[in-house]
N, CA, C and O atoms as a GROMACS GRO file, in nm:
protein
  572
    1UNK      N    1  17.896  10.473   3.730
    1UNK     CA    2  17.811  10.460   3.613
    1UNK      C    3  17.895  10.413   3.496
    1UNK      O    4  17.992  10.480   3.462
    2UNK      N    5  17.857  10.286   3.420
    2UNK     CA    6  17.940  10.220   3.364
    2UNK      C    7  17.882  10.300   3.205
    2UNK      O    8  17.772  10.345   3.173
    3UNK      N    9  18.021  10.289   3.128
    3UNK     CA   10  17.967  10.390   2.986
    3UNK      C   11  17.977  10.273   2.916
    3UNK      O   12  18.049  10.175   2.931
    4UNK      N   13  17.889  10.301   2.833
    4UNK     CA   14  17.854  10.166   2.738
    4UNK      C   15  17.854  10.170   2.624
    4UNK      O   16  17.912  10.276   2.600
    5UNK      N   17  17.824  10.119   2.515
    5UNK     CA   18  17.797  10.140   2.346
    5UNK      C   19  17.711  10.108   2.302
    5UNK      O   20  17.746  10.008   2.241
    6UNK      N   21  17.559  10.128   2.279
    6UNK     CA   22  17.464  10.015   2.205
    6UNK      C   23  17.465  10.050   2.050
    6UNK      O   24  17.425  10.164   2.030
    7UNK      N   25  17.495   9.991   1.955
    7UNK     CA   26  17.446  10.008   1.793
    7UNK      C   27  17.355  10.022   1.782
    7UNK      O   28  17.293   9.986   1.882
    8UNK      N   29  17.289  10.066   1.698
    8UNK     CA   30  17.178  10.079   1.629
    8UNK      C   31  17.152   9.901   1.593
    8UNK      O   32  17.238   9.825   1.550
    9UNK      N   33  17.060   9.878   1.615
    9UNK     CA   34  17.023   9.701   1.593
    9UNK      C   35  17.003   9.668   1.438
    9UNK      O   36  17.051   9.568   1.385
   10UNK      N   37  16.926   9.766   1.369
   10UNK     CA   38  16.909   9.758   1.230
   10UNK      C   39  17.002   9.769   1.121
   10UNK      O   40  16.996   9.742   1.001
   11UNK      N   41  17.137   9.842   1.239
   11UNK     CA   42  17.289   9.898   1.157
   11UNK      C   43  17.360   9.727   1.138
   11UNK      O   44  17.387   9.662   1.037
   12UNK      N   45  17.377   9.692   1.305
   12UNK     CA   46  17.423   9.611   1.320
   12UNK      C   47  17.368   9.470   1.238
   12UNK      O   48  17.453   9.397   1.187
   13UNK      N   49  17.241   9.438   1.228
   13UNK     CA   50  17.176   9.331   1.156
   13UNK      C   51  17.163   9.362   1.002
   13UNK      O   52  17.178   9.263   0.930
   14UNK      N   53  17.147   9.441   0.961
   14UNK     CA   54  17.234   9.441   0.808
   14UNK      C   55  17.328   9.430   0.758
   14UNK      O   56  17.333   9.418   0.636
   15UNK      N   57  17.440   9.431   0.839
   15UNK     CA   58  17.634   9.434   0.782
   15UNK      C   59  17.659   9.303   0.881
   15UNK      O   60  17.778   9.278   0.864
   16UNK      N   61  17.607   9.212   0.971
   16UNK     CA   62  17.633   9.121   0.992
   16UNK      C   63  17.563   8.967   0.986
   16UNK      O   64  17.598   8.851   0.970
   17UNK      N   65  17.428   9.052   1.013
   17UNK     CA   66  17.322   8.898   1.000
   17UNK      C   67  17.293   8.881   1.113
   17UNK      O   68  17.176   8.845   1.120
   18UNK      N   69  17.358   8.892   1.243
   18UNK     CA   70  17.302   8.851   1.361
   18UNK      C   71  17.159   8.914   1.388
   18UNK      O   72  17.128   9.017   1.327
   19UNK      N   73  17.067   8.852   1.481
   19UNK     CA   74  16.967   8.872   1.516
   19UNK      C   75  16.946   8.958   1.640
   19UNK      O   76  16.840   9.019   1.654
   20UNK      N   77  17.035   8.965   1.719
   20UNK     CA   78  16.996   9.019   1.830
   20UNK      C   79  17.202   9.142   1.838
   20UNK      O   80  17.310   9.121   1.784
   21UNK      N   81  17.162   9.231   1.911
   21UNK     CA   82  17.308   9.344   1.891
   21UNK      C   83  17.288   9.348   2.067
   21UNK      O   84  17.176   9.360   2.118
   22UNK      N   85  17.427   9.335   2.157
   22UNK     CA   86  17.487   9.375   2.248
   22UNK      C   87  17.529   9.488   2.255
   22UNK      O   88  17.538   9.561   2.156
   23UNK      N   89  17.565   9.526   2.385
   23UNK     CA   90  17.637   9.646   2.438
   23UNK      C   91  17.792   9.645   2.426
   23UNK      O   92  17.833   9.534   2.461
   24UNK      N   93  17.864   9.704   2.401
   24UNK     CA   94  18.013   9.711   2.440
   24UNK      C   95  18.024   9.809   2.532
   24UNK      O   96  17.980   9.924   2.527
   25UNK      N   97  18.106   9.740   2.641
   25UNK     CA   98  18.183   9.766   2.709
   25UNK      C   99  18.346   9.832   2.733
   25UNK      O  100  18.400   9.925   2.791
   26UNK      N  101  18.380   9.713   2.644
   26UNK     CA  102  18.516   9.803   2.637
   26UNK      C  103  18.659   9.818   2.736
   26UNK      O  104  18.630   9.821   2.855
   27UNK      N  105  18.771   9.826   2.714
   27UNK     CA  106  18.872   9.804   2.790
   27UNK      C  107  18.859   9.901   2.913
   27UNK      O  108  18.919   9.869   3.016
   28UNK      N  109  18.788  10.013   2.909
   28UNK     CA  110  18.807  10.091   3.029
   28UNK      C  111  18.722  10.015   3.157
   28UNK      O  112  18.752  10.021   3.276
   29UNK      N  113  18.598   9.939   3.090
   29UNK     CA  114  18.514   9.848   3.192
   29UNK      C  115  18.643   9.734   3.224
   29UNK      O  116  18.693   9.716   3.336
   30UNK      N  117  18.681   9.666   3.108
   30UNK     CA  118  18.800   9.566   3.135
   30UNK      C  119  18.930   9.569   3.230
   30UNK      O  120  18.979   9.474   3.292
   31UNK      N  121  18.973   9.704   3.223
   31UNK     CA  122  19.068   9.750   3.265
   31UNK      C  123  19.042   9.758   3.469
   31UNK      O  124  19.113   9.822   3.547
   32UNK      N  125  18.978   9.713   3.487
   32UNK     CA  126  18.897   9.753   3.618
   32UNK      C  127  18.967   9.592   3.716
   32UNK      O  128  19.006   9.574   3.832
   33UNK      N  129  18.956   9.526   3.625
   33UNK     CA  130  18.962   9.357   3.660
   33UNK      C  131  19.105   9.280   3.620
   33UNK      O  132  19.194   9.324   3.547
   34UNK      N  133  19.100   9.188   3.671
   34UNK     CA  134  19.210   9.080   3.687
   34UNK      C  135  19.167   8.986   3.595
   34UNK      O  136  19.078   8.934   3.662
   35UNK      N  137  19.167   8.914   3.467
   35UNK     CA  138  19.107   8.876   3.422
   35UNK      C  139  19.172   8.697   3.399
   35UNK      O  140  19.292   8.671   3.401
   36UNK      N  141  19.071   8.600   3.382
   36UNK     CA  142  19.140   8.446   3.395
   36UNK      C  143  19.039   8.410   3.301
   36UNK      O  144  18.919   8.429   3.320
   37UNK      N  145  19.110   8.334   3.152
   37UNK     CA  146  19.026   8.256   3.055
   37UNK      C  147  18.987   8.145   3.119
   37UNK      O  148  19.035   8.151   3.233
   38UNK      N  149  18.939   8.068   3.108
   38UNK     CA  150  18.867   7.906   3.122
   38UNK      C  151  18.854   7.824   3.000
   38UNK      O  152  18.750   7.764   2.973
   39UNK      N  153  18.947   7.821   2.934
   39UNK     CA  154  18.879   7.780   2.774
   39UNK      C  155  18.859   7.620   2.795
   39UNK      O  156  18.826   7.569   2.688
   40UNK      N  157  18.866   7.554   2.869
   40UNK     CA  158  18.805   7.396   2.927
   40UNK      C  159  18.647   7.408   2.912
   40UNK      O  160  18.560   7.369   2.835
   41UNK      N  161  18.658   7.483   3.026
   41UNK     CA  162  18.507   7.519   3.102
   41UNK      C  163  18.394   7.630   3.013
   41UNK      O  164  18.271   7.637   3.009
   42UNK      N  165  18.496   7.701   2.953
   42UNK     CA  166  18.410   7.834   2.836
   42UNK      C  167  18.387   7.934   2.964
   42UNK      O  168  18.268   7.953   2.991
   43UNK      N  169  18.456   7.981   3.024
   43UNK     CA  170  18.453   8.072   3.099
   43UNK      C  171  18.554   8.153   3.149
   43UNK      O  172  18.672   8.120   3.164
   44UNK      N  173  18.486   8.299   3.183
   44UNK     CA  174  18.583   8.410   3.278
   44UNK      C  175  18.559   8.456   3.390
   44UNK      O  176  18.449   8.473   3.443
   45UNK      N  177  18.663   8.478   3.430
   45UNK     CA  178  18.654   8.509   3.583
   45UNK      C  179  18.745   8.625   3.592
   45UNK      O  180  18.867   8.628   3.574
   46UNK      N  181  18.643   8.739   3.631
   46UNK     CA  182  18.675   8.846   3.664
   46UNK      C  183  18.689   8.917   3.825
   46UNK      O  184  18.590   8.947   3.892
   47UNK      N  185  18.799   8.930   3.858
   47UNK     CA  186  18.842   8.965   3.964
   47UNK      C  187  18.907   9.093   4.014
   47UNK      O  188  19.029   9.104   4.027
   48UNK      N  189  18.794   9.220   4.050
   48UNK     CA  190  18.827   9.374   4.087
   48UNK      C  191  18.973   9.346   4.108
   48UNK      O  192  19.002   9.234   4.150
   49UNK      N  193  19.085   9.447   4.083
   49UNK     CA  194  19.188   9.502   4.085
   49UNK      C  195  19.183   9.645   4.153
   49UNK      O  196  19.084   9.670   4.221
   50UNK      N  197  19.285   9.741   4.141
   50UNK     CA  198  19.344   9.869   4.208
   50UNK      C  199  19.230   9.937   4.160
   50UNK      O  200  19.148   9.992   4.233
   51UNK      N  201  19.222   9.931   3.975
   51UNK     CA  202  19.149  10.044   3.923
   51UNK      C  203  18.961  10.043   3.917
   51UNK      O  204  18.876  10.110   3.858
   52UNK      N  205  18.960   9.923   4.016
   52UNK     CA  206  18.769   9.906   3.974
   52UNK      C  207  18.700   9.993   4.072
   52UNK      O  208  18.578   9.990   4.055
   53UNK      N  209  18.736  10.065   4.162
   53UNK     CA  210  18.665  10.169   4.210
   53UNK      C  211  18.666  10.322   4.122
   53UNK      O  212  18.591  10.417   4.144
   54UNK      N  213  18.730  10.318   4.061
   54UNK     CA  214  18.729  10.461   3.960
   54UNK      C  215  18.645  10.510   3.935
   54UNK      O  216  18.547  10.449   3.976
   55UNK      N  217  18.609  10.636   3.862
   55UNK     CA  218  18.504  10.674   3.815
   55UNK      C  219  18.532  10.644   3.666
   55UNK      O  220  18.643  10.632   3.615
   56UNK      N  221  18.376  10.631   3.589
   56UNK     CA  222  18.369  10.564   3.476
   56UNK      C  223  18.388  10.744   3.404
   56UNK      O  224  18.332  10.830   3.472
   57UNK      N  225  18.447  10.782   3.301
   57UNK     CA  226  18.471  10.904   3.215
   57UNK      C  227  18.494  10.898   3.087
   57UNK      O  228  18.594  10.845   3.038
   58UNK      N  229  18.376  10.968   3.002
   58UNK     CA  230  18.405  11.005   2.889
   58UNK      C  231  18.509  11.131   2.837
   58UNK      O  232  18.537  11.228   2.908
   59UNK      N  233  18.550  11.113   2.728
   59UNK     CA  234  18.574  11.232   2.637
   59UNK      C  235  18.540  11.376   2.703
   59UNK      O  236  18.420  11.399   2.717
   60UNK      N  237  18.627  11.469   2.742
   60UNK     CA  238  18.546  11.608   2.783
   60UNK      C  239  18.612  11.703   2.677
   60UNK      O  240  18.601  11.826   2.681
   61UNK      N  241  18.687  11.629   2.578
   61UNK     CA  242  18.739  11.741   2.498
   61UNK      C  243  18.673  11.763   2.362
   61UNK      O  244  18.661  11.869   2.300
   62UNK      N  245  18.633  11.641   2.329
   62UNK     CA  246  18.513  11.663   2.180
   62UNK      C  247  18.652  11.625   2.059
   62UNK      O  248  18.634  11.617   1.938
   63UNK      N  249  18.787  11.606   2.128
   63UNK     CA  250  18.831  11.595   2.024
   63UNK      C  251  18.866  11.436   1.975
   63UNK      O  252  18.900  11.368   2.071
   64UNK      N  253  18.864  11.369   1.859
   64UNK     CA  254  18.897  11.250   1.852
   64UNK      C  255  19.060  11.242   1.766
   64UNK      O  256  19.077  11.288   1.653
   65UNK      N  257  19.149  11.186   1.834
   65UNK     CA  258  19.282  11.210   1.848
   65UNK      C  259  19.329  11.094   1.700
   65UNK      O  260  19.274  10.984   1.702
   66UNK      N  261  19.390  11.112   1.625
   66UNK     CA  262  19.448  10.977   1.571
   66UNK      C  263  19.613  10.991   1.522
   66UNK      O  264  19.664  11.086   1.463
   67UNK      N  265  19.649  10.920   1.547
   67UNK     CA  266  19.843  10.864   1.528
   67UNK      C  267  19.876  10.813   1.384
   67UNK      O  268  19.840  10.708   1.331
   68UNK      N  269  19.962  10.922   1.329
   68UNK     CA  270  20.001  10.878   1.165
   68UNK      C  271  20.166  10.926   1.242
   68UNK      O  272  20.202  11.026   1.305
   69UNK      N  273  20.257  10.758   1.185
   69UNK     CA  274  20.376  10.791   1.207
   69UNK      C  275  20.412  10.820   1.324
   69UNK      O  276  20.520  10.875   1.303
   70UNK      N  277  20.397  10.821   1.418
   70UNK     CA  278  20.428  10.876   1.631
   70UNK      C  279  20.399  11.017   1.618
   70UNK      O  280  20.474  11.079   1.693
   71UNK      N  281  20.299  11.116   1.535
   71UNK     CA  282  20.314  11.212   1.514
   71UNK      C  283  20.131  11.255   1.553
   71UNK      O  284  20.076  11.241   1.444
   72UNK      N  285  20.058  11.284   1.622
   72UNK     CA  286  19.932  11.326   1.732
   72UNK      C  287  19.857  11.423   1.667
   72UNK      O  288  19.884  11.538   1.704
   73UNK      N  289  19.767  11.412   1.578
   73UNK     CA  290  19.651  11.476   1.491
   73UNK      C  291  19.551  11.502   1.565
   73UNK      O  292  19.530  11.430   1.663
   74UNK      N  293  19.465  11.614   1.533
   74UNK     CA  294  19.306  11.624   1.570
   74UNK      C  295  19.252  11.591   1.453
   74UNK      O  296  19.286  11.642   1.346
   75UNK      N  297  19.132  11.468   1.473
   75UNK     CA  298  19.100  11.430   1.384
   75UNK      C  299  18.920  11.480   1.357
   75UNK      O  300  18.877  11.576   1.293
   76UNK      N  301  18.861  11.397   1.416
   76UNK     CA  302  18.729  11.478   1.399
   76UNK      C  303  18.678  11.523   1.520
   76UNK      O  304  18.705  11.459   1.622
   77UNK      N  305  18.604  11.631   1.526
   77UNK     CA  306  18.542  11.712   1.605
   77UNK      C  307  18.420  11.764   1.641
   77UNK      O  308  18.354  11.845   1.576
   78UNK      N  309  18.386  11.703   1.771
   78UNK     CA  310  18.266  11.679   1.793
   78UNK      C  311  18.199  11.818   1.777
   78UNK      O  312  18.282  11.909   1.786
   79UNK      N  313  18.077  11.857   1.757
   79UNK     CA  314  18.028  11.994   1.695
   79UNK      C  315  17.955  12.016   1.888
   79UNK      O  316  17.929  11.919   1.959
   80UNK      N  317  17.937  12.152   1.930
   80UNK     CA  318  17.908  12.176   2.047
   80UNK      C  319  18.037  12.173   2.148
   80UNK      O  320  18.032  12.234   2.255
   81UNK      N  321  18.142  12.107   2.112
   81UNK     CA  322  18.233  12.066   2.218
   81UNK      C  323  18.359  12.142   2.295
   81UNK      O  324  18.387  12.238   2.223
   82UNK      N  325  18.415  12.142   2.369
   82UNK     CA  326  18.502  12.249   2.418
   82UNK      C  327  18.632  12.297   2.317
   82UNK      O  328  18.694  12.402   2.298
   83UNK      N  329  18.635  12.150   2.258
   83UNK     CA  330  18.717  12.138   2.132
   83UNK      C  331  18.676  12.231   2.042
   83UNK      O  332  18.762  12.312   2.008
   84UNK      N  333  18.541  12.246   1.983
   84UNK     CA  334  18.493  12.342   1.889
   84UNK      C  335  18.506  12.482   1.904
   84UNK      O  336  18.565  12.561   1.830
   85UNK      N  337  18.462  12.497   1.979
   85UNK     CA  338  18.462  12.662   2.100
   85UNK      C  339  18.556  12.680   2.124
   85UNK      O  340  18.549  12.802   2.142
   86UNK      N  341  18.716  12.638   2.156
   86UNK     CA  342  18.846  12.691   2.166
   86UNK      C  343  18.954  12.743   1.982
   86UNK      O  344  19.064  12.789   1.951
   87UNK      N  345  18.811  12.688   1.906
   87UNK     CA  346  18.897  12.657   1.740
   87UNK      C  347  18.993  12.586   1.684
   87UNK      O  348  19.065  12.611   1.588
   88UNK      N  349  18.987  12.479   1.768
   88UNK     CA  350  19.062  12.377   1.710
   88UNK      C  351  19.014  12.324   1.568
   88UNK      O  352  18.896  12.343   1.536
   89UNK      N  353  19.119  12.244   1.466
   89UNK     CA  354  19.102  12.262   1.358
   89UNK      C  355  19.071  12.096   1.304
   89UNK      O  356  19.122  12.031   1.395
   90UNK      N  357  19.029  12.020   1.229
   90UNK     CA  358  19.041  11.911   1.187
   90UNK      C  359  19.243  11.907   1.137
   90UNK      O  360  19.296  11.992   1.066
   91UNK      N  361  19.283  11.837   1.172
   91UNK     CA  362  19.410  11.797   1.145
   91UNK      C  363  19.521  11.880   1.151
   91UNK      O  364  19.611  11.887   1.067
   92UNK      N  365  19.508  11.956   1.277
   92UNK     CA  366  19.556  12.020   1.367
   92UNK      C  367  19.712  11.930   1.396
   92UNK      O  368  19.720  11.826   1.331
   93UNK      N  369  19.787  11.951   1.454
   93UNK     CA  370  19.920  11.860   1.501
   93UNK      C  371  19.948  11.900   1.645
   93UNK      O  372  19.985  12.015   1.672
   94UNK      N  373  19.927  11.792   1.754
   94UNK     CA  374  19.999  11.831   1.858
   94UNK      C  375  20.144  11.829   1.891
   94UNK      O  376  20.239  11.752   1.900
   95UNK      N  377  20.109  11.964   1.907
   95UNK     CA  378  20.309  11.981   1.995
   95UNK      C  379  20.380  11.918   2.113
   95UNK      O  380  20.475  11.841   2.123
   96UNK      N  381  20.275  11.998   2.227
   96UNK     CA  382  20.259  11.956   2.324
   96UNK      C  383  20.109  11.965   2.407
   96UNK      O  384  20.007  12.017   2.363
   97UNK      N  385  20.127  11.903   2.530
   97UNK     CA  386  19.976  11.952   2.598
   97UNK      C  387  20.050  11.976   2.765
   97UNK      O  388  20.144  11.923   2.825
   98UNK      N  389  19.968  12.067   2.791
   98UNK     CA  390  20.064  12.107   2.960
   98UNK      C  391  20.158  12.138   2.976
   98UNK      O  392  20.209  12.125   3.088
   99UNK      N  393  20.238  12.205   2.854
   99UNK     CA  394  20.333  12.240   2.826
   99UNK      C  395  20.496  12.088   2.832
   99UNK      O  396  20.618  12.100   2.844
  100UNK      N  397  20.397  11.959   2.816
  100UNK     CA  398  20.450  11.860   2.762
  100UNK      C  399  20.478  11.787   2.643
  100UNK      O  400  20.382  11.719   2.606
  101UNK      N  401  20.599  11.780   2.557
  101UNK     CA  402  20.592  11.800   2.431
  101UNK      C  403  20.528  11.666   2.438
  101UNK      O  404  20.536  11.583   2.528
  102UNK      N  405  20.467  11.659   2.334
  102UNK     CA  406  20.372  11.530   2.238
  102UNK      C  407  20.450  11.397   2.250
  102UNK      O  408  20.406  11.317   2.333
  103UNK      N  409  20.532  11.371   2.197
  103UNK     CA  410  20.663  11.247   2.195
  103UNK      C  411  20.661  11.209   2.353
  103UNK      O  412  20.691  11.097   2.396
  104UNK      N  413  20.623  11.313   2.427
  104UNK     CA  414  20.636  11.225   2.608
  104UNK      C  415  20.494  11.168   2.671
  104UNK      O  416  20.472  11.142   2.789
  105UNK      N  417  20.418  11.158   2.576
  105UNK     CA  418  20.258  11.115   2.583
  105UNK      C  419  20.233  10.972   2.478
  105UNK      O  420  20.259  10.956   2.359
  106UNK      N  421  20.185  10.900   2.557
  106UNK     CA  422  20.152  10.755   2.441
  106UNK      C  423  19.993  10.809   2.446
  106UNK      O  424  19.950  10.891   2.527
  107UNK      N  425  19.902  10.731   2.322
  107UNK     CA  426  19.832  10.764   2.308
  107UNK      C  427  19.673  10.721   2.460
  107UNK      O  428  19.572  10.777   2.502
  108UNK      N  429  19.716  10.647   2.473
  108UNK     CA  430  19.682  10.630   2.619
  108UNK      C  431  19.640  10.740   2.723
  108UNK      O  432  19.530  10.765   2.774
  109UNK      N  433  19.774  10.803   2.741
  109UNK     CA  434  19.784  10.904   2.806
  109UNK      C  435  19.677  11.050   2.768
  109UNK      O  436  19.597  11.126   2.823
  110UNK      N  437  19.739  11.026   2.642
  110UNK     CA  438  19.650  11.158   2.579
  110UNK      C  439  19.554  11.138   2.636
  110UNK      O  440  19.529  11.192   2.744
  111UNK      N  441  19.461  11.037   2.567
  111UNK     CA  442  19.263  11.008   2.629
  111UNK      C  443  19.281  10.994   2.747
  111UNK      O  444  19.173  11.020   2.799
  112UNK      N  445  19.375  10.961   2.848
  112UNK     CA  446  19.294  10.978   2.978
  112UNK      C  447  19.325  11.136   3.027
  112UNK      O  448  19.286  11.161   3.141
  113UNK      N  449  19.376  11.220   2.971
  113UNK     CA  450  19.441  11.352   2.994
  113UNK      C  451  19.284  11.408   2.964
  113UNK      O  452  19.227  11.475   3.050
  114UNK      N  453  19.229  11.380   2.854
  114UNK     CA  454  19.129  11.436   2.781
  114UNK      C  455  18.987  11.400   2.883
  114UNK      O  456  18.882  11.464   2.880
  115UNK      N  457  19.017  11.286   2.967
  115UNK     CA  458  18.893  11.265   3.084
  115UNK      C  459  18.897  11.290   3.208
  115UNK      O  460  18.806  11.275   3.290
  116UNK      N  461  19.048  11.344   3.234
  116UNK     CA  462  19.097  11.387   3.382
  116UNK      C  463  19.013  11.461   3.449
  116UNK      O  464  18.961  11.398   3.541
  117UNK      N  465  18.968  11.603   3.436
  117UNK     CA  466  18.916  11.643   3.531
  117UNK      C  467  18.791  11.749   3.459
  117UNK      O  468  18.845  11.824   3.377
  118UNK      N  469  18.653  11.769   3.468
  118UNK     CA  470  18.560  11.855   3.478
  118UNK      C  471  18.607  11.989   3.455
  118UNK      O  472  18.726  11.962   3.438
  119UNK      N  473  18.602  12.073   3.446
  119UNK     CA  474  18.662  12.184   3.457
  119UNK      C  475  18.825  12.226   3.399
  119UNK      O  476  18.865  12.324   3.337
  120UNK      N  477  18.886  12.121   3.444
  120UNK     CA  478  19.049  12.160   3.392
  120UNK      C  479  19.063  12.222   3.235
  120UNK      O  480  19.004  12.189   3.132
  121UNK      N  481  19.152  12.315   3.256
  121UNK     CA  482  19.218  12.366   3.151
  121UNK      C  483  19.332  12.326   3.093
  121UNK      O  484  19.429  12.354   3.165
  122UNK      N  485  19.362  12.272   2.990
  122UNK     CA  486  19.451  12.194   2.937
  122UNK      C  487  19.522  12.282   2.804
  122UNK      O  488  19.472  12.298   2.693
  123UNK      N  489  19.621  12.319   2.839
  123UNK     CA  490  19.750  12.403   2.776
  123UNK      C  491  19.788  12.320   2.656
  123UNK      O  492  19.832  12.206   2.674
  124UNK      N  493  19.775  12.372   2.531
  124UNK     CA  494  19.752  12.314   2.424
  124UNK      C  495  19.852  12.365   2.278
  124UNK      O  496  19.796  12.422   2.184
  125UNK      N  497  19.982  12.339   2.277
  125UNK     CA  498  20.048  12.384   2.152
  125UNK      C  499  20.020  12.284   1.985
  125UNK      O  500  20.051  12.173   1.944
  126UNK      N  501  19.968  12.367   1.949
  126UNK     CA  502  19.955  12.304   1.834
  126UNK      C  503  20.022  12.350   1.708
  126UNK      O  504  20.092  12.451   1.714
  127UNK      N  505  20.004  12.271   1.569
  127UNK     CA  506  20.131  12.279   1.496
  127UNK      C  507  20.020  12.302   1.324
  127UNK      O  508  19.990  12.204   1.257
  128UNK      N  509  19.978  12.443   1.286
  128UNK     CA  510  19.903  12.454   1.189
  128UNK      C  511  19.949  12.595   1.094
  128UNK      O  512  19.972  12.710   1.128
  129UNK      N  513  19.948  12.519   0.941
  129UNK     CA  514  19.977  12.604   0.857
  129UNK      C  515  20.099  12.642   0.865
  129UNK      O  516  20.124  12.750   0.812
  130UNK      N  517  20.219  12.562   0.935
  130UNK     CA  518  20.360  12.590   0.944
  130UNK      C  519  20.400  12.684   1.045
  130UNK      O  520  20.516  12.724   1.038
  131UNK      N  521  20.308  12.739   1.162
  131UNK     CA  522  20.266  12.790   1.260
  131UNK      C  523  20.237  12.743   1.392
  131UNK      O  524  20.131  12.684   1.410
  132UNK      N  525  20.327  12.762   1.501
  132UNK     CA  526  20.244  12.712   1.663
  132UNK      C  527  20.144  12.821   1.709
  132UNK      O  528  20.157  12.936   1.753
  133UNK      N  529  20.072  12.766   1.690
  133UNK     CA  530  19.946  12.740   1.776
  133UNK      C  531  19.927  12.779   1.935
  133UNK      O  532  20.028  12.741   1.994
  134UNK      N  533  19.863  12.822   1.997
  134UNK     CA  534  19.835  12.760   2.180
  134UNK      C  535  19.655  12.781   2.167
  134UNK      O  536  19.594  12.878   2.120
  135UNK      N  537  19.606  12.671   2.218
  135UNK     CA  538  19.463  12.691   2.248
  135UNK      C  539  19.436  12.641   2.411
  135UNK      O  540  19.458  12.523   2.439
  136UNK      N  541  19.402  12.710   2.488
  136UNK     CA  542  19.334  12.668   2.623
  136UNK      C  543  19.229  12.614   2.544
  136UNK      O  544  19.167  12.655   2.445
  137UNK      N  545  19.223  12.463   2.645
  137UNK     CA  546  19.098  12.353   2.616
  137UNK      C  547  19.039  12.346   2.756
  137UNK      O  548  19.090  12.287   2.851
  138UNK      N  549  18.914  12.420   2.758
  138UNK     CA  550  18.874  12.359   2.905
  138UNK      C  551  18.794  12.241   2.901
  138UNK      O  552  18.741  12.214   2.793
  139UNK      N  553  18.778  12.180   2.980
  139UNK     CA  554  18.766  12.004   2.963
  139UNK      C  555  18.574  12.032   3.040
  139UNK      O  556  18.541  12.093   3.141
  140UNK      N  557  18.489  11.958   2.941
  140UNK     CA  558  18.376  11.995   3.025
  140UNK      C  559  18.290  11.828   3.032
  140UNK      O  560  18.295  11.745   2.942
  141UNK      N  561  18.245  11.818   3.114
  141UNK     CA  562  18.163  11.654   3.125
  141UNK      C  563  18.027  11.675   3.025
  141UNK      O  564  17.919  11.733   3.041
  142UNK      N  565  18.082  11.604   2.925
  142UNK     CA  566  17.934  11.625   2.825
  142UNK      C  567  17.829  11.465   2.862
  142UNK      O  568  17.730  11.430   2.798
  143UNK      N  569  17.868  11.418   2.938
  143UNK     CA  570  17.779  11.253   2.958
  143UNK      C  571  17.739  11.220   3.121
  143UNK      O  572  17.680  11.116   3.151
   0.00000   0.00000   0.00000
């Protein structure tokens, strides 16, 4: 099940002008394929790779992660989410996760850590009020 994006059409046709709003897709659909421009012809050719049988996965942590300096923030937080319910904080600092310090994770890693598995519990040091932190995050399929 492929995860998708649709805008709001009325969002999208006021801040741009276009008439009609698409879906995004997105590098995790991209990431699936071998990809070849055509810019002669105006075409692509997409060709399954290792990762196009995968399962398609959202977010199970509710948290949205952002990078100031190589240094791993909680940024906003989805309300309902496993993230919320463990008390994680808006601008929180990760230490480590899995008892892996932060600096050995690109941000990459993090989000697919955060879609790994249904159920998993994810060991969580965090860095608040000049204080570590530990929050168990259990990871739940909200999509």
């Amino acid at each position: 099940n492929i995860l998708s994006g649709f805008p709001a059409f009325e969002s999208v046709a006021a801040k741009t002008g276009y008439k009609t709003a698409d879906g995004n897709l997105g590098a995790d659909f991209l990431r699936r394929f071998d990809i070849t421009y055509d810019y002669q012809q105006d075409n692509i050719y997409l060709k399954p790779n290792k990762y196009y049988r995968e399962p398609f996965e959202h977010d199970m942590s509710g948290i949205e992660v952002y990078v100031d300096r190589g240094r791993y923030f909680v940024g906003r937080i989805e309300p309902g989410s496993p993230a919320e319910k463990a008390g994680f904080i808006e601008n929180d600092e990760f230490l480590s996760l899995d008892l892996k310090v932060i600096e050995q994770y690109s941000l990459d890693e993090v989000s697919r850590l955060f879609k790994s598995s249904n159920g998993k519990t994810v060991v969580v040091e965090l860095a608040r009020n000049n204080k570590s932190v530990i929050k168990l995050l259990k990871l739940r399929r909200r999509i």
